[in-house]
C-alpha positions as CSV (number, residue, x, y, z in Angstrom):
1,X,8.6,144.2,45.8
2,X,12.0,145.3,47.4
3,X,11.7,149.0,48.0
4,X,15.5,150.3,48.0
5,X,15.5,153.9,48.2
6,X,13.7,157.3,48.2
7,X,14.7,160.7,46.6
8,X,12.8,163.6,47.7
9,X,15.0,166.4,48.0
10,X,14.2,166.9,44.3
11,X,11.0,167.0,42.4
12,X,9.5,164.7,41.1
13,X,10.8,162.9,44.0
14,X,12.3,159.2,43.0
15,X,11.8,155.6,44.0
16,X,14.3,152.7,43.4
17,X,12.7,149.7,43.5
18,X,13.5,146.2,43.2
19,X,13.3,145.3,39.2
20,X,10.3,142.8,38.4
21,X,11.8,139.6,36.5
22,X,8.2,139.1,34.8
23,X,7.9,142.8,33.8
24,X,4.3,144.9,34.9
25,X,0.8,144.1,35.6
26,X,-0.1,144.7,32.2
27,X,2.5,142.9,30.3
28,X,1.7,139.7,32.5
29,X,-2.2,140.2,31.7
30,X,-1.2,140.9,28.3
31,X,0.7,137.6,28.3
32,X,-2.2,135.6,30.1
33,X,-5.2,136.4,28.4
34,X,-7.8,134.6,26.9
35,X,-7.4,135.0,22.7
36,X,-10.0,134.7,19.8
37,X,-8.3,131.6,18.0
38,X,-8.9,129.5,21.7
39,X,-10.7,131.4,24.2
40,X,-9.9,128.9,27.1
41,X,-5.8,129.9,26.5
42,X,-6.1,132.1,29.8
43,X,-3.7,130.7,32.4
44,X,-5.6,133.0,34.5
45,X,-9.2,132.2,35.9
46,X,-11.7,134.9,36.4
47,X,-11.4,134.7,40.4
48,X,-8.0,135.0,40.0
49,X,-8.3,138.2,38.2
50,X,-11.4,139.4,40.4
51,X,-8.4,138.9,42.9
52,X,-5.6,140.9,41.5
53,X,-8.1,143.7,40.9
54,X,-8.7,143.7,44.5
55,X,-5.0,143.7,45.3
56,X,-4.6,146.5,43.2
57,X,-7.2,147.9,44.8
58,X,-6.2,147.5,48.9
59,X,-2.7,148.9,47.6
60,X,-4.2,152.0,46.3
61,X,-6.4,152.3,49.3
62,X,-3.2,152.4,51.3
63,X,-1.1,154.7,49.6
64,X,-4.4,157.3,49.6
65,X,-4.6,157.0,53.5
66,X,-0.8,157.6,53.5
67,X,-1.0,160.7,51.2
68,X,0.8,158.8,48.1
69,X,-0.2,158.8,44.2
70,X,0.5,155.8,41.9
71,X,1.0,158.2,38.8
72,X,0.4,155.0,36.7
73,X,-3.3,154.4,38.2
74,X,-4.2,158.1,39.3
């Protein structure tokens, strides 16, 4: 994700950031997930998830060392 900018000098301070074609994390999990009707409709297999979870996971690892909140995950 292109970061383009960063507003700090007022609060809450603002990021601009490149805009995601394929929308959020949640949307896309939305989109890909298993259903009643036909439980093996997931494009996504469960290592793949296990995966993304541990993305999600290294990324908010980082932004803790650096002093940063993800107001969407805090």
């Amino acid at each position: 994700i292109q970061l383009y900018g960063i507003c700090s000098r007022i609060r809450p301070p603002f990021v601009v950031m490149e805009l995601m074609v394929n929308g959020d994390l949640k949307n896309y999990l939305y989109r890909h997930r298993q259903n009643e009707i036909n439980p093996k409709s997931s494009t996504l297999t469960e290592s793949a998830m296990i995966q993304l979870a541990l993305d999600v996971a290294d990324g908010m690892d980082y932004l803790s060392d650096h002093k940063f909140v993800h107001r969407d995950l805090a």
